[in-house]
C-alpha positions as CSV (number, residue, x, y, z in Angstrom):
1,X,-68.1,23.4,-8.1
2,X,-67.6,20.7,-5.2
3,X,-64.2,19.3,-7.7
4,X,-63.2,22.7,-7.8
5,X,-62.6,23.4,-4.4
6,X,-61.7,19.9,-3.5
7,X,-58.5,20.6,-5.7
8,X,-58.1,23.8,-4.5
9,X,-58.2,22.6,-1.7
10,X,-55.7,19.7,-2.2
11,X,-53.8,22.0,-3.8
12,X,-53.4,24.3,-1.6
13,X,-52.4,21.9,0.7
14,X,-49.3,20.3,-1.3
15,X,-48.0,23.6,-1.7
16,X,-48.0,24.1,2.2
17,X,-45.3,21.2,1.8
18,X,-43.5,22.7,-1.2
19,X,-43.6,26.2,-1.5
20,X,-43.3,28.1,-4.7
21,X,-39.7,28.0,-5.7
22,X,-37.5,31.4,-6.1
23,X,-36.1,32.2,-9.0
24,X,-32.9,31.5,-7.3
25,X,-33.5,29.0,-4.4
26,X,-30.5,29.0,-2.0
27,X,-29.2,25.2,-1.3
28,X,-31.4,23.6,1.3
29,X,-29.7,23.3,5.1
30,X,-29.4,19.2,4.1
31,X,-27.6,19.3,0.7
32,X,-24.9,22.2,2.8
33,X,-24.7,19.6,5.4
34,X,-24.1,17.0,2.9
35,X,-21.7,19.1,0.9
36,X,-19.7,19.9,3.7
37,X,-19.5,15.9,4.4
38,X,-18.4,15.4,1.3
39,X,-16.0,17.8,1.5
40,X,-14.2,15.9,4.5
41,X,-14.9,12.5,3.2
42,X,-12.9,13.7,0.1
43,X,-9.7,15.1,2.0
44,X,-9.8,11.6,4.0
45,X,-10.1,9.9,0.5
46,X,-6.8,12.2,-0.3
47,X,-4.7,10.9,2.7
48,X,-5.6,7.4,2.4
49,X,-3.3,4.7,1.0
50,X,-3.1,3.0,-2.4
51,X,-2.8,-0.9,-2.1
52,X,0.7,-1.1,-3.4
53,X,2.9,-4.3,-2.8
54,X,3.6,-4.8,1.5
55,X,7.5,-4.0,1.8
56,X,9.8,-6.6,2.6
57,X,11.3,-6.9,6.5
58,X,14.5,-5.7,6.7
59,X,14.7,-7.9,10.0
60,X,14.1,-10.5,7.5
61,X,16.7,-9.6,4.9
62,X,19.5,-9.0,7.4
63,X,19.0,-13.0,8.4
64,X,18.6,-13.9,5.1
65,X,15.6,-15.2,4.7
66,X,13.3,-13.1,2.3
67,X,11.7,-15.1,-0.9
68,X,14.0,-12.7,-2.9
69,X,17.1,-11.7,-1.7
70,X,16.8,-8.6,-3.3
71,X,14.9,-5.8,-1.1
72,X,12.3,-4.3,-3.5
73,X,11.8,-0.6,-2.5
74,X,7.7,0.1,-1.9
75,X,6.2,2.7,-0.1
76,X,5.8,2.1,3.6
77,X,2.9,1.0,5.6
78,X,2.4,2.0,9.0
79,X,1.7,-1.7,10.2
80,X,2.6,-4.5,8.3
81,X,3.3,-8.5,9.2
82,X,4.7,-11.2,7.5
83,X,4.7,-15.2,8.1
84,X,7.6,-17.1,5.9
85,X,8.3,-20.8,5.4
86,X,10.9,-22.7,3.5
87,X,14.2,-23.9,2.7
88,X,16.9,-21.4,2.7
89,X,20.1,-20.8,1.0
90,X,21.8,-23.3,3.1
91,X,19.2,-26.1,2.5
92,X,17.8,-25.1,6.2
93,X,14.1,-25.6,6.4
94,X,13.2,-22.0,8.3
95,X,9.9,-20.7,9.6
96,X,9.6,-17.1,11.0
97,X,7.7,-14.1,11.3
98,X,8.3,-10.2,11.1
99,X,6.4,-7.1,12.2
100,X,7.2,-3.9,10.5
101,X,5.6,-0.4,11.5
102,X,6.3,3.3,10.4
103,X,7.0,5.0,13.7
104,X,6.4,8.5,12.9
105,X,2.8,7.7,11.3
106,X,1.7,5.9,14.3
107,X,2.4,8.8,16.4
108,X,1.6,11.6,14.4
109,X,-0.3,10.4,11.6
110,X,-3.4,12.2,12.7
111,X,-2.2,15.1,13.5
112,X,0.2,15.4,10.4
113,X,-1.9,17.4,7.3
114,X,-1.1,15.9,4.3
115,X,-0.2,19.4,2.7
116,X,2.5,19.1,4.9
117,X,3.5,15.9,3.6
118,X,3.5,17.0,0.2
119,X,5.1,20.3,0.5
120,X,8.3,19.1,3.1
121,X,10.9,16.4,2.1
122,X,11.9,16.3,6.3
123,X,8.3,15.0,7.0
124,X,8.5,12.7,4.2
125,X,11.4,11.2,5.4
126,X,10.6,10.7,8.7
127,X,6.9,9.3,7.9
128,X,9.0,6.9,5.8
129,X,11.1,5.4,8.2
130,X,10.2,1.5,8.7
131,X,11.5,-0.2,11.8
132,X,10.9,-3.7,12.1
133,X,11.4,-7.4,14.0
134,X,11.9,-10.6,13.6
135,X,12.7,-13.9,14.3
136,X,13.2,-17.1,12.7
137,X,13.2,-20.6,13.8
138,X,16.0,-23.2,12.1
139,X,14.4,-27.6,12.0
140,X,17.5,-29.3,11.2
141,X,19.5,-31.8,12.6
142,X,22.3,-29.6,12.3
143,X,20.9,-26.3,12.7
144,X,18.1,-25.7,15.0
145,X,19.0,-22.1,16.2
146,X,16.5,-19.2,16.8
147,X,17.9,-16.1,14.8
148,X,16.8,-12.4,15.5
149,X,16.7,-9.2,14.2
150,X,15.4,-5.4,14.6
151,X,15.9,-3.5,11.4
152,X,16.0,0.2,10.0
153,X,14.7,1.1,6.9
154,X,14.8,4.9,5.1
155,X,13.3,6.1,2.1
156,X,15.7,8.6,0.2
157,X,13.8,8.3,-3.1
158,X,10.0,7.5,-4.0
159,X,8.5,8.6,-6.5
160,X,5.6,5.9,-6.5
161,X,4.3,7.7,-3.1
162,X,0.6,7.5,-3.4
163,X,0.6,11.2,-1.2
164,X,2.4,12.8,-3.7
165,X,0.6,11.6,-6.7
166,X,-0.6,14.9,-8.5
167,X,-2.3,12.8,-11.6
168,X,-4.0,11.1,-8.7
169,X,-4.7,14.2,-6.8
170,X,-5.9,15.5,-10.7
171,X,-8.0,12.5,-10.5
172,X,-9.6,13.5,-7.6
173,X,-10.7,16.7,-8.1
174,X,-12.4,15.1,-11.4
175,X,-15.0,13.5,-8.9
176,X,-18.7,13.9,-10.1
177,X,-20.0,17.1,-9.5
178,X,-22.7,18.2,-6.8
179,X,-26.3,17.2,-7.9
180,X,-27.9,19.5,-9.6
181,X,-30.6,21.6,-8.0
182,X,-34.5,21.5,-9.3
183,X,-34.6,24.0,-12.1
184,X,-38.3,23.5,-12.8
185,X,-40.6,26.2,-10.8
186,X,-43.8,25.4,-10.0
187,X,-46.5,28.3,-10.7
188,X,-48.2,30.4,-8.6
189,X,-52.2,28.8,-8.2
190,X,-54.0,31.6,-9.8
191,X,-56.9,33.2,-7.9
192,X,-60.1,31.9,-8.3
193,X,-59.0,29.2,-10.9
194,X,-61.2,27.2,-12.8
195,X,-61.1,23.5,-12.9
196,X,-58.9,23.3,-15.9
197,X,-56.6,25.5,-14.2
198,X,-56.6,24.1,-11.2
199,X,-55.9,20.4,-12.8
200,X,-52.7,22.2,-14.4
201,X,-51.4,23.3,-12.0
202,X,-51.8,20.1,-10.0
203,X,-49.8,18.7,-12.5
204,X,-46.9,21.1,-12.4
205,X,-47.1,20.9,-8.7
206,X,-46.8,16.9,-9.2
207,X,-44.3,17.2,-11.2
208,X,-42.4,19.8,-8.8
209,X,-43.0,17.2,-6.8
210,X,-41.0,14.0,-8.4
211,X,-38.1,16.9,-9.2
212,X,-37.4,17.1,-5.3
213,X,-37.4,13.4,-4.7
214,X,-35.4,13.0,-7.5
215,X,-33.0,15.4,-6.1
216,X,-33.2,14.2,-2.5
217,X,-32.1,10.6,-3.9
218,X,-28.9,12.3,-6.1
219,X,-27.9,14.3,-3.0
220,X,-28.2,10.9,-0.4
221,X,-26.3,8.7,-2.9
222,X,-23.4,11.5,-4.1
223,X,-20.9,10.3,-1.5
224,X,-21.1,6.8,-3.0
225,X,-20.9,7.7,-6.5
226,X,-17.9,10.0,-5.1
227,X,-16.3,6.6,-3.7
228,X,-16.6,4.7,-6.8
229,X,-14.9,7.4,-8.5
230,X,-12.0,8.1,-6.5
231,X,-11.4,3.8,-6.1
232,X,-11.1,4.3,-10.0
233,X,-8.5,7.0,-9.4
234,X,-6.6,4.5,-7.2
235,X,-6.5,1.7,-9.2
236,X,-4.9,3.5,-11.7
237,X,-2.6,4.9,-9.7
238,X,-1.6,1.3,-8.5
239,X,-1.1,0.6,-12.2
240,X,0.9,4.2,-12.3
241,X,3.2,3.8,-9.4
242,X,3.8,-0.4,-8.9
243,X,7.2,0.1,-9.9
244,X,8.1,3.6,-9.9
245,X,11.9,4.8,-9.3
246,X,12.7,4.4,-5.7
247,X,15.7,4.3,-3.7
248,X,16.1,2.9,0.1
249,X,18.8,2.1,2.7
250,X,18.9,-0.2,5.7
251,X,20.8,-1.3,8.4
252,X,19.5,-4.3,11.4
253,X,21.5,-6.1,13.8
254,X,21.4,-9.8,14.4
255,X,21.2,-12.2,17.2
256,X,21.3,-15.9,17.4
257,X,20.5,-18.5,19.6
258,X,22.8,-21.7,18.6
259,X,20.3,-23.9,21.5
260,X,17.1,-22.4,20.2
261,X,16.5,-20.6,23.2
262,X,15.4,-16.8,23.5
263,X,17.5,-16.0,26.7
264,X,20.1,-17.5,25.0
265,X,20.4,-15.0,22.5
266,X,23.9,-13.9,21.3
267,X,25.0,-10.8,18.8
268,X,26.0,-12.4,15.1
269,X,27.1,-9.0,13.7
270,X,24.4,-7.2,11.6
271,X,24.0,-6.2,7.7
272,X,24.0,-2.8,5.5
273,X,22.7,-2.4,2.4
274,X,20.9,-0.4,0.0
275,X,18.4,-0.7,-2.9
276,X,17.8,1.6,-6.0
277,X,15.0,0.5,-8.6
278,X,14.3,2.2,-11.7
279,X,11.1,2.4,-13.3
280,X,11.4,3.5,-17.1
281,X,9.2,6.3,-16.8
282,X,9.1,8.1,-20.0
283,X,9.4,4.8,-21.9
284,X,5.9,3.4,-23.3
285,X,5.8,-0.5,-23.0
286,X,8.3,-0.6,-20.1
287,X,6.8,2.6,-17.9
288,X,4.1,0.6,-16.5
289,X,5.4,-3.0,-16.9
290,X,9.1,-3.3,-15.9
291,X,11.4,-2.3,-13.3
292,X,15.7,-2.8,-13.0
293,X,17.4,-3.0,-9.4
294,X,20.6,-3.1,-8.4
295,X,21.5,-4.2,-4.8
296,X,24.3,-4.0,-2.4
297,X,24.6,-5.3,0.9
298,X,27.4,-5.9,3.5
299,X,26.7,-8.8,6.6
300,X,29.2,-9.1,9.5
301,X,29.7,-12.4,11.6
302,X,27.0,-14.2,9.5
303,X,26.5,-17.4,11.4
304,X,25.9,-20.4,8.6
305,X,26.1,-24.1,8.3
306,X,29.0,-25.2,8.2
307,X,30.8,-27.2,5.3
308,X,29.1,-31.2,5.4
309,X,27.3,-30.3,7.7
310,X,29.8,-29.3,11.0
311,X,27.8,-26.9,12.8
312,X,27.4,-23.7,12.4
313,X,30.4,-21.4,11.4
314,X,30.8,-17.8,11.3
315,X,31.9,-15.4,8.3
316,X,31.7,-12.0,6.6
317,X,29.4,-11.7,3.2
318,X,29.3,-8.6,0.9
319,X,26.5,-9.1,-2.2
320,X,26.0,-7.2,-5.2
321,X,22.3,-8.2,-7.3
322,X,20.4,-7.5,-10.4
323,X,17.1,-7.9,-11.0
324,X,14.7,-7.2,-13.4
325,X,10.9,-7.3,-12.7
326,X,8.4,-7.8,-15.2
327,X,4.0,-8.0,-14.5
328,X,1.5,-5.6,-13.3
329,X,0.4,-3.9,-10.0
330,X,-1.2,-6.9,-9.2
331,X,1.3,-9.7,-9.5
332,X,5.1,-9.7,-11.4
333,X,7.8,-12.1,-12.0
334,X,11.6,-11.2,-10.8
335,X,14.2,-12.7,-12.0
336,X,18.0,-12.5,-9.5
337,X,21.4,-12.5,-10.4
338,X,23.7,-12.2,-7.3
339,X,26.8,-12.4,-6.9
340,X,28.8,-13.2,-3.2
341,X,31.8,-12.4,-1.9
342,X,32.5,-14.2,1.6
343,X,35.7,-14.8,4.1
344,X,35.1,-16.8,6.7
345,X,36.5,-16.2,10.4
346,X,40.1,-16.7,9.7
347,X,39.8,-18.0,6.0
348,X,40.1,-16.3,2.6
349,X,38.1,-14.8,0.5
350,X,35.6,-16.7,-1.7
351,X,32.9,-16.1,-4.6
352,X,29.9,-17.6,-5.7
353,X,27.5,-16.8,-8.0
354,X,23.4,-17.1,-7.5
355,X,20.3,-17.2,-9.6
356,X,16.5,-17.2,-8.5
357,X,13.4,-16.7,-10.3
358,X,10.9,-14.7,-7.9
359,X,6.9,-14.5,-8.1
360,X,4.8,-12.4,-6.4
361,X,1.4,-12.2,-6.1
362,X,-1.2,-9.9,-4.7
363,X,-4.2,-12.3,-3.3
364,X,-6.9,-9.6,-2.0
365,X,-6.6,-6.3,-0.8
366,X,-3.4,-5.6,1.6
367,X,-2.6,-9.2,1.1
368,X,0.4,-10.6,-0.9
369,X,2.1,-14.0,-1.6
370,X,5.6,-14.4,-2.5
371,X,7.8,-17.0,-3.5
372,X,11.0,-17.5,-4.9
373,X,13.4,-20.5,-6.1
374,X,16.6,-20.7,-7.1
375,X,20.2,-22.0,-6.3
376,X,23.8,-22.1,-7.1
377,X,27.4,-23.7,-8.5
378,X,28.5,-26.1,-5.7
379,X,30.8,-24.6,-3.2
380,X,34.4,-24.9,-2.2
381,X,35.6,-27.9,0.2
382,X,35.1,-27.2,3.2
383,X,32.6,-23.9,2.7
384,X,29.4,-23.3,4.0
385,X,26.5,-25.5,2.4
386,X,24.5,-24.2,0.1
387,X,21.7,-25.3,-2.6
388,X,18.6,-25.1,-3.7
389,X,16.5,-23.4,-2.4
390,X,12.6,-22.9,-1.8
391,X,10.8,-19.6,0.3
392,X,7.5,-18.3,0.3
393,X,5.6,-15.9,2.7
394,X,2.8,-13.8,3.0
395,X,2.8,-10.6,3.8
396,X,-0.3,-8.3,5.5
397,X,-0.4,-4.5,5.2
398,X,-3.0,-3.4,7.4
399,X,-5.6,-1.4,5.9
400,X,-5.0,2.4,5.7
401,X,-8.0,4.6,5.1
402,X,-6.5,7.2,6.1
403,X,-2.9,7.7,7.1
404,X,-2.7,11.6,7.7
405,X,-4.5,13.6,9.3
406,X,-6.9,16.0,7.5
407,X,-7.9,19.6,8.6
């Protein structure tokens, strides 16, 4: 009799705790809380970036001085920096650095819904815009000129835009689902039980019991299992959209200071060009391993070294390139052919042809190496000096949890 009531008792007790569960129990207040979370942490997931390859400087291409001379079309970051070193095409040994930054998501990147984004090509192309500067410092006897540059870049065509993925968006909503609630209801403690019933149902009720935890621990660990998920659904996507058809154009003014000084700074003209890359979608084997760009360019009053070594002379450039890329989201090869078309001040017209072999590397997340090599035929008497030459630089994109705002 004195075990009987003790577990009545003890029972009774518990199941102040508990309570009998309805047939239909409404969510508890902390799992709509945590739902609702989820919810947001979700639509931040959505506007966040995929850790594509940083875009090259276009204050760096104008002076000439990018690992591959080619400008690779990528989707934009809203800050990026990049640190270069080498020799350059004119056997100058040049050390510089760049800062790039998308103007429109720094201001109204929180405010801008990313439904927006998706649905209107106007805000696409303004979030796309890159502006960027540079400058680069020449160590050689000849040549020890400080060269600068502020550049333009726009986006016409990109259809590896992480935003406006819809398989990753698809991938997204195929998250895990919400835990699912305790289906087990523990019974009513019958009136005057005896002790066999009374050790029952102090079983179900411990069993009711370790449902609940169980349930407590699936709801305070869902938004992590959510994370791992959706960082599945971006690295596929980086493998999806590494070298998707793109198409950009740029323009950047130049200055240069022949003493090395920055208040002596003088305008060199500026350059023009644009990029379009292809990237064999439709065609298994290539679709996700290969990419084709052509590139044109036109550069005013380009200030160079002159022929054996005579200072520094001026001239007008137009390029035309190939290249084809070959690797994975995480690190390709590129291989350059370029072909130059130059007059300097008050000379003729002269060609030259230019190969390069390009590698680039991505080293941890929103940081990437390149380096290139490459050279060409020996040039005219009396022409600029060119050779072999040797770049590499590293390039941060800061990271980007979330780029757009979310309502």
């Amino acid at each position: 009799m004195r075990r009987h009531v003790v577990l009545t008792l003890l029972g009774l007790l518990i199941a102040s705790r508990v309570g009998a569960q309805p047939a239909a129990p409404p969510l508890p207040p902390g799992l709509l809380q945590s739902s609702a979370d989820i919810a947001m942490e979700l639509e931040k997931i959505r506007a966040s970036m995929v850790d594509l390859a940083v875009p090259d400087s276009p204050a760096f291409t104008v002076l000439g001085v990018t690992p591959e001379e080619i400008s690779r079309p990528t989707t934009v970051r809203r800050l990026a920096t990049a640190i270069l070193n080498g020799i350059d095409r004119h056997g100058v040994l040049q050390s510089g650095v760049a800062i790039d930054v998308a103007p429109y998501l720094v201001l109204a990147g929180d405010v801008l819904q990313l439904t927006d984004y998706q649905a209107r090509y106007g805000i696409r192309f303004l979030s796309r815009l890159q502006l960027s500067v540079a400058t680069v410092k020449a160590s050689d006897d000849d040549d020890k000129a400080t060269r600068a540059a502020l550049g333009v870049r726009v986006t016409l065509l990109d259809r590896g835009d992480p935003r406006t993925d819809q398989q990753l968006d698809a991938c997204f909503d195929r998250r895990p689902g919400l835990p699912t609630r305790p289906q087990f209801i523990v019974p009513p403690l019958p009136p005057n039980p005896t002790l066999e019933q009374a050790e029952q149902w102090a079983l179900f009720l411990k069993r009711g019991l370790e449902e609940e935890q169980k349930f407590n621990a699936a709801v305070d660990t869902y938004v992590e299992q959510v994370r791992v998920a959706v960082d599945a659904c971006r690295q596929q996507a980086r493998r999806r959209n590494w070298n998707a058809t793109s198409w950009t154009a740029a323009v950047a003014p130049a200055w240069t200071s022949a003493s090395g000084a920055l208040d002596d700074l003088e305008s060199t003209g500026g350059g023009a060009w644009t990029t379009f890359a292809y990237g064999f979608e439709g065609y298994p084997g290539l679709e996700d391993s290969a990419q084709v760009l052509l590139h044109t360019r036109f550069r005013s009053k380009e200030e160079v070294l002159g022929g054996e070594g005579k200072g520094l002379s001026t001239r007008d450039a137009w390029l035309f390139g190939l290249q084809f890329r070959l690797g994975t989201s995480d690190s390709s090869v590129a291989l350059e052919a370029l072909f130059d078309w130059t007059r300097p001040e008050g000379g003729r017209f002269s060609d030259s042809r230019r190969l390069s072999v390009g590698y680039e590397r991505r080293l941890a997340d929103n940081l990437w190496l390149g380096v290139a090599v490459g050279g060409q035929a020996p040039p005219a008497p009396g022409a600029p000096r060119t050779g072999g030459f040797v770049l590499s630089s590293f390039k941060w994109g800061f990271a980007e949890r979330q780029t757009l705002g979310v309502s």
